[in-house]
C-alpha positions, 0 to 999 in steps of 0.5 A: 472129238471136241465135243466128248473133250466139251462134255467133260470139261462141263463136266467138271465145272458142274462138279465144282458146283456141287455142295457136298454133304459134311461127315456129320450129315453122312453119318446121321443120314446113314444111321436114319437109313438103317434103322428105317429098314430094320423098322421095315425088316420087322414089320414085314417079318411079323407080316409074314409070320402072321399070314404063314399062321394063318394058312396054317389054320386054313389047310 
């Protein structure tokens, strides 16, 4: 018992350390994620687009 009452007060020490990220930085950070998989959506779409065509002219 002592030991899972250590693990958590270390637990909670080590969440005092941490530098937690301001709004500002969520936000852009958010914002960069998104639109890298939009960028990603798309390619991947036209990839598929193109290689559906391509069987097409196949078979």
């Amino acid at each position: 018992m002592k030991k899972v009452v250590q693990f958590f007060k270390d637990s909670i020490g080590e969440l005092k350390k941490v530098v937690w990220p301001s709004r500002d930085d969520v936000i852009s950070s958010t914002k960069v994620i998104i639109v890298s998989t939009l960028i990603v959506a798309v390619v991947l779409g036209l990839i598929d687009v193109i290689l559906v065509r391509g069987m097409e002219l196949f078979f």
